[in-house]
C-alpha positions as CSV (number, residue, x, y, z in Angstrom):
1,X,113.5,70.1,115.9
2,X,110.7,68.4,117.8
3,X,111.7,65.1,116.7
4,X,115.2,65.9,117.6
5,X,113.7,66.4,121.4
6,X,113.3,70.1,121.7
7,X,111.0,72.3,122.8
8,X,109.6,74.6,120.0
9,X,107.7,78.0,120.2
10,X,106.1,79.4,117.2
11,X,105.5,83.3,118.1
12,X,103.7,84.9,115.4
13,X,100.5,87.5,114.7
14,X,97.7,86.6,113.5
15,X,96.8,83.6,114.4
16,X,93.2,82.2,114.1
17,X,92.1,78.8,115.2
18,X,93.1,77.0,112.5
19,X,96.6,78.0,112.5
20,X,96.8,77.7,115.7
21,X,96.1,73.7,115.5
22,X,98.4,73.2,112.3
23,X,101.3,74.7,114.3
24,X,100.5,72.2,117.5
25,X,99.9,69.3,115.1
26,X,103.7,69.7,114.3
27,X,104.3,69.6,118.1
28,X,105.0,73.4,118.3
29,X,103.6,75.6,120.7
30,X,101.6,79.0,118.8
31,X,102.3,81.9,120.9
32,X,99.9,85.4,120.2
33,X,102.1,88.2,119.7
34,X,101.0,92.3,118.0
35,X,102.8,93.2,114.8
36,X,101.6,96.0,112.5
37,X,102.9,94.6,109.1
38,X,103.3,97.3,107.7
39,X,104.4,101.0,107.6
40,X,106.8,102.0,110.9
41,X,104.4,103.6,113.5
42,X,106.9,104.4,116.1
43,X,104.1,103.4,119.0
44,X,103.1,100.6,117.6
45,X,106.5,99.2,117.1
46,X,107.6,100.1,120.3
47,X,104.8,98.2,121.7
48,X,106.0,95.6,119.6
49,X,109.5,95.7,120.5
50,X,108.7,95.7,124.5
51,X,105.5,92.8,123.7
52,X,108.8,90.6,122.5
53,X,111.3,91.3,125.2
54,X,109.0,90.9,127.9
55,X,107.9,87.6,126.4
56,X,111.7,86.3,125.4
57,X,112.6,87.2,129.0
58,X,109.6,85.3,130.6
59,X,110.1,82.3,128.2
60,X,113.8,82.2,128.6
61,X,114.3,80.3,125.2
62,X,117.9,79.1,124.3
63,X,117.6,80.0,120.7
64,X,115.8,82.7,118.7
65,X,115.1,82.3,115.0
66,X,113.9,85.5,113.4
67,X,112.0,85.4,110.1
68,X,110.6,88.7,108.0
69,X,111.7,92.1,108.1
70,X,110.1,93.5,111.2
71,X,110.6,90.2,113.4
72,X,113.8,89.8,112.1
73,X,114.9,93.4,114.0
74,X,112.5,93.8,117.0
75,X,112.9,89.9,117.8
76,X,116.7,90.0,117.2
77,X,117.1,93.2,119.1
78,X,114.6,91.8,121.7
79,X,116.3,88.7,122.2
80,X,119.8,90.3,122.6
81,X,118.4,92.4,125.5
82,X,115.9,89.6,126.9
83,X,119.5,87.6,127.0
84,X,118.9,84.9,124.9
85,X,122.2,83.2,124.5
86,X,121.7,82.1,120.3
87,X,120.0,84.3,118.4
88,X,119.7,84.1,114.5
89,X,117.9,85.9,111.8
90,X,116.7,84.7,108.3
91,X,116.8,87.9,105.4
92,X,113.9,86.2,103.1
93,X,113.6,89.3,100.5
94,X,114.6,92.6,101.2
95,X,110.8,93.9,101.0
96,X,109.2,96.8,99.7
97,X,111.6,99.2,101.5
98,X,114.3,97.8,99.7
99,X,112.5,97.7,96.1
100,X,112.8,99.9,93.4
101,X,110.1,101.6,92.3
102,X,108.6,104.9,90.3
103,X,108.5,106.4,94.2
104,X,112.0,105.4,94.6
105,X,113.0,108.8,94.7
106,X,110.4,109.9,97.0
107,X,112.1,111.4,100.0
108,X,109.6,109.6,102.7
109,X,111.0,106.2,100.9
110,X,114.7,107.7,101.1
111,X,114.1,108.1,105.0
112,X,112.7,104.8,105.5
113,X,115.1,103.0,104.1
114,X,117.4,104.8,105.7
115,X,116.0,104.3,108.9
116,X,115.3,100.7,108.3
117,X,118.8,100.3,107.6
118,X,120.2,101.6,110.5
119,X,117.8,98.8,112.8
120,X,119.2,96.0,110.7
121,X,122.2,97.3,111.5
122,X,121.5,97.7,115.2
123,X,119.7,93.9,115.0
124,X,122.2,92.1,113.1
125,X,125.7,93.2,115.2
126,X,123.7,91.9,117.7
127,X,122.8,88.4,116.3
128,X,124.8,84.9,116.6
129,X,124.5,85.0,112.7
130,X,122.2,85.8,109.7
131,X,121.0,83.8,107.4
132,X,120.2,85.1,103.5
133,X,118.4,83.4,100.7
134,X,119.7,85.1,97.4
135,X,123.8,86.1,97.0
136,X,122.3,89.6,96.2
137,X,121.0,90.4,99.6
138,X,123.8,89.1,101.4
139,X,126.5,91.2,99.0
140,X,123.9,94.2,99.5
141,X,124.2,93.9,103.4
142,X,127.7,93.6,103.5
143,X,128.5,96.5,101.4
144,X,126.3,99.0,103.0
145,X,127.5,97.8,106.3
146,X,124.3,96.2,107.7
147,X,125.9,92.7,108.3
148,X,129.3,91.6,109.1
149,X,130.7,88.8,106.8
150,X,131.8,86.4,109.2
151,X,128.2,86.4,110.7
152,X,126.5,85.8,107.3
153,X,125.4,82.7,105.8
154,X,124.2,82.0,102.4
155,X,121.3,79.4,103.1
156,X,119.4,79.3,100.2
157,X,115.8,78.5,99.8
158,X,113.5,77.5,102.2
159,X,112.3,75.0,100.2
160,X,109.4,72.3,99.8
161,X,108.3,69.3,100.0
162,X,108.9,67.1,96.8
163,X,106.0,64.4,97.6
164,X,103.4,66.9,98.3
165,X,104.3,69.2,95.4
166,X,105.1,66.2,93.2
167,X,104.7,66.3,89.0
168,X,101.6,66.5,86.9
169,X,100.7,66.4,83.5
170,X,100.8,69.7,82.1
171,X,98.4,71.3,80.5
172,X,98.9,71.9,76.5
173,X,95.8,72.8,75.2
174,X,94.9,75.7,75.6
175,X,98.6,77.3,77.1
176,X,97.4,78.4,80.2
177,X,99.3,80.7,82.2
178,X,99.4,81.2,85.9
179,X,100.7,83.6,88.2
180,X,100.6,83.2,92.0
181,X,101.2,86.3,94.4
182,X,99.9,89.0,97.1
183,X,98.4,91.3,94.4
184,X,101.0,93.9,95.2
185,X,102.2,96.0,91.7
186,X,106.0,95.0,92.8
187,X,105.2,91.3,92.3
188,X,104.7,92.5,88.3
189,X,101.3,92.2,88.5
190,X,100.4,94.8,85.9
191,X,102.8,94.2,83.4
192,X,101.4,90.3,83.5
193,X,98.0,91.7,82.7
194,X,99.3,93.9,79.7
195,X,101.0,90.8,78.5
196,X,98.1,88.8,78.4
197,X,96.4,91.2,76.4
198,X,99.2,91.1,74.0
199,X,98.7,87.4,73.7
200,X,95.5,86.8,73.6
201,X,94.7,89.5,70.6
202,X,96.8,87.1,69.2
203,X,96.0,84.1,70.9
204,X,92.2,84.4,72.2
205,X,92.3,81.1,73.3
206,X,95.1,81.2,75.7
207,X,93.8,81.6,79.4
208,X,95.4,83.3,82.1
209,X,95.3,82.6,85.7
210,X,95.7,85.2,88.6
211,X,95.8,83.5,92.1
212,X,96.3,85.6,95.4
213,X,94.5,87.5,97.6
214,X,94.4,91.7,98.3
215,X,97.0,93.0,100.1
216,X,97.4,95.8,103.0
217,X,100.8,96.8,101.8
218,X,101.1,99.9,100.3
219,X,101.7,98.6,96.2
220,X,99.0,96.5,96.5
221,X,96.3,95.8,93.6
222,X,92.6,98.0,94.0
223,X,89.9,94.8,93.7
224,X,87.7,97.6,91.1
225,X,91.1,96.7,88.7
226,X,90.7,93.1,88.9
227,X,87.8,92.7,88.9
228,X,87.4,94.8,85.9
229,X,90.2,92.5,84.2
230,X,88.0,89.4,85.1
231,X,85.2,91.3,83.3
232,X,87.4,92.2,80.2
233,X,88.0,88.1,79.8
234,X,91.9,88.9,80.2
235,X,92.5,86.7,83.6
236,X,90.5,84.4,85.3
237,X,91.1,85.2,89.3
238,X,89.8,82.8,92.1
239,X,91.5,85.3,94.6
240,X,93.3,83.9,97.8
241,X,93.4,80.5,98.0
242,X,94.8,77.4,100.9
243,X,95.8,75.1,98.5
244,X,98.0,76.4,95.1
245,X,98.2,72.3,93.8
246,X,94.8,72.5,92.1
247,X,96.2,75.9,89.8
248,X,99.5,74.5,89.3
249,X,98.0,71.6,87.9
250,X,96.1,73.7,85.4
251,X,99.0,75.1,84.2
252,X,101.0,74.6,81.0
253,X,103.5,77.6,82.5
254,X,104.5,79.7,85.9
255,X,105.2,83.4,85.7
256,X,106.3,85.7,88.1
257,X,107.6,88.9,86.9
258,X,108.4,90.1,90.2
259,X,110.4,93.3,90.8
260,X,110.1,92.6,94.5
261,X,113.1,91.8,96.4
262,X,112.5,88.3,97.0
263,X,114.4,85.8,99.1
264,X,113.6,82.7,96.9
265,X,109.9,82.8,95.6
266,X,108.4,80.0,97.8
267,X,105.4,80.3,94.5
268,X,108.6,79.2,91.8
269,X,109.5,76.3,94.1
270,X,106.2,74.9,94.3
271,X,105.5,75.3,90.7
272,X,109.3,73.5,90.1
273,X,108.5,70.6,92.2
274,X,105.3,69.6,90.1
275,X,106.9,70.1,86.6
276,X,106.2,73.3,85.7
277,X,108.7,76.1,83.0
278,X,109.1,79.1,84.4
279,X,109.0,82.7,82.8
280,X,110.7,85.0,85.6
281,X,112.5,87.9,86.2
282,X,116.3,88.6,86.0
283,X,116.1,90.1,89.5
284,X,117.5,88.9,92.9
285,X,115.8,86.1,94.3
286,X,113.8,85.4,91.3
287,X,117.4,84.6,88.9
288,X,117.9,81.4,91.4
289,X,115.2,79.5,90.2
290,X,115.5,79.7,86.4
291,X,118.6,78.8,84.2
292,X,117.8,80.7,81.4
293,X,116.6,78.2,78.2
294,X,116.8,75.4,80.3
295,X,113.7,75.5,82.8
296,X,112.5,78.6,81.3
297,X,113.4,82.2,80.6
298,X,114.2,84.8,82.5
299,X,113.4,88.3,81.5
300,X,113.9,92.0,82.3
301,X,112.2,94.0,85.0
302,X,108.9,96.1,84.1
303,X,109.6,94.6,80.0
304,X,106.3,93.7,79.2
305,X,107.7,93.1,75.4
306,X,110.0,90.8,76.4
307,X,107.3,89.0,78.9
308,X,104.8,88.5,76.0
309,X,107.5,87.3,73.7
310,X,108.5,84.6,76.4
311,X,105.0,83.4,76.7
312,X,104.8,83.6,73.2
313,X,107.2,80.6,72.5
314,X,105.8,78.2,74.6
315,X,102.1,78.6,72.6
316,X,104.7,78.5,69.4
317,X,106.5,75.6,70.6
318,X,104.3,73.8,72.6
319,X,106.9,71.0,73.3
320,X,108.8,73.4,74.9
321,X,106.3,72.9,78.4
322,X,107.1,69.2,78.8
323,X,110.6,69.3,77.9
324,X,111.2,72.4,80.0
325,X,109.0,71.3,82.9
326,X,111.3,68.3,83.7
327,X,114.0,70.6,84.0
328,X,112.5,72.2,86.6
329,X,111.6,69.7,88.5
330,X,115.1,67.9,88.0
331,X,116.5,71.4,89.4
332,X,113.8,71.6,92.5
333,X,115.1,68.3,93.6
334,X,118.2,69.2,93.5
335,X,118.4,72.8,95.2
336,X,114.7,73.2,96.8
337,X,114.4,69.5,98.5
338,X,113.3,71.0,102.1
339,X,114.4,68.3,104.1
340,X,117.9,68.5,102.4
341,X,117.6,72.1,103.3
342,X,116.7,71.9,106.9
343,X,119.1,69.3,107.5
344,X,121.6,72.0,106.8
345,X,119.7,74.6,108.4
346,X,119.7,72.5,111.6
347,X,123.4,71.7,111.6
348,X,124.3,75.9,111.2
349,X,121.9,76.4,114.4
350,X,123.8,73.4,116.3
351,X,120.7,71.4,117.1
């Protein structure tokens, strides 16, 4: 957009310093804004809400682009009253509201879904048109009502960039399996530790990688259980880190057996690009990545069984990580190239 002459403003939370000059190295301008992340403090999001219109009306922007659950409805909804003519939202995962889970049934969950439904509905009738990631959430959104089908646009991924994630050797001996997340339980954290015990009574020599840092969000991992996995010699976790490159190139194999509702796992893409199989989920968001005994295998939700026997065939068939691992990088170029996907992405926001 920059290079194409416009003027770009990044709002966001959170920013620090060095976030701050990434964003105006790409000739963006970072703007501060409050967002709790998570849970739906009705003062808090109100603050938010107002912190957004007051902004959008003093910035007078001719386009909004609204990305993640909570900025996606208070920026949407803020825009629409602030007046700004174009406004678009981006569904990337339906989020932790949205997932199903042992507390599914809880009736605080029942309520917030409910009531985070009706906002998306509210936001999206108000938006120029949404934008979804997976075919599940856009079919989900449209049969509950919470989008209007001439509005909504299957986009894909977001994508990545196939020179800076570019292939690697992988790793053969020993396997070496890596899974990169927020330590949330949702992204299938647990059942990739009970899998690696499986294995490695089996195979000791196998080693297992956790990346990611702790989470705020309610399913997130206590650090006492890592770190007492660490101890056990089941995983080997560096915790959060900037750069994922360094893991990925230790790996012979990239697992996420997420039953979050994802958009497209950015983590999959990245681990496509540079020649990586993938053991995944059968879930929405995670299914796009993986044609099933081509680039990998897809299994059930919450089956550890089925997870270990996955991981079991590539240590049993060792060829399997080359062979498969072109495959996935033949498929990222072909459906996760992110200037491919911008260009398009550009073209539906007419700029």
């Amino acid at each position: 957009m920059v290079e194409r002459g416009h003027e770009v403003l990044a709002l966001a939370p959170d920013y620090d310093d060095k976030t701050k000059e990434r964003i105006k190295a790409l000739g963006a301008v970072p703007i501060d804004y409050y967002l709790s992340r998570t849970g739906l403090n009705p003062f808090q999001d109100a603050y938010t809400f107002l912190q957004l219109f007051f902004l959008l009306r003093k910035l007078k922007p001719d386009v909004v682009l609204s990305y993640a659950v909570k900025p996606v409805i208070y920026g949407t909804l803020a825009a629409w009253l602030a007046r700004v003519p174009r406004r678009f939202a981006l569904v990337a995962g339906l989020g932790y509201v949205f997932t199903s889970t042992r507390e599914q049934e809880r009736v605080t969950k029942k309520l917030l879904r409910k009531l985070v439904s009706l906002l998306y509905r509210e936001a999206f009738h108000r938006a120029t048109r949404v934008f979804f990631q997976n075919p599940d959430d856009l079919q989900e959104f449209y049969l509950r009502g919470l989008a209007k089908r001439e509005k909504s646009v299957l986009i894909g991924a977001t994508g990545v960039d196939m020179k800076a994630f570019s292939p690697t050797p992988p790793v053969q001996n020993p396997v070496t399996f890596l899974l990169v997340a927020r330590l949330l339980r949702e992204k299938g954290i647990y059942e990739f530790v009970e899998a690696a015990k499986r294995i490695k009574s089996k195979y000791p020599n196998t080693r297992f990688l956790l990346v990611g840092g702790l989470d705020s969000n309610p399913g997130s991992i206590k650090r006492e259980e890592v770190e007492d996995w660490v101890k056990e010699g089941i995983i080997e976790w560096p915790g959060h880190v900037e750069d994922v490159r360094q893991w990925i190139s230790q790996a012979s194999v990239f697992v996420l057996p997420s039953f979050y509702r994802e958009g497209v796992p950015r983590s999959i893409q990245e681990a496509m690009a540079m020649g990586r199989p993938v053991i995944t989920t059968d879930a929405p968001g995670c299914r796009e990545t993986v044609i099933d005994g081509i680039n990998g295998f897809l299994v059930p939700v919450q089956d550890v069984e089925a997870l270990a026997q996955a991981m079991e065939r590539f240590i049993q068939k060792p060829e399997l990580i080359e062979k498969m691992g072109k495959e996935s990088r033949r498929i990222a170029e072909e459906r996760f190239d992110v200037h491919k996907i911008n260009a398009r992405f550009l073209r539906e926001l007419g700029l």
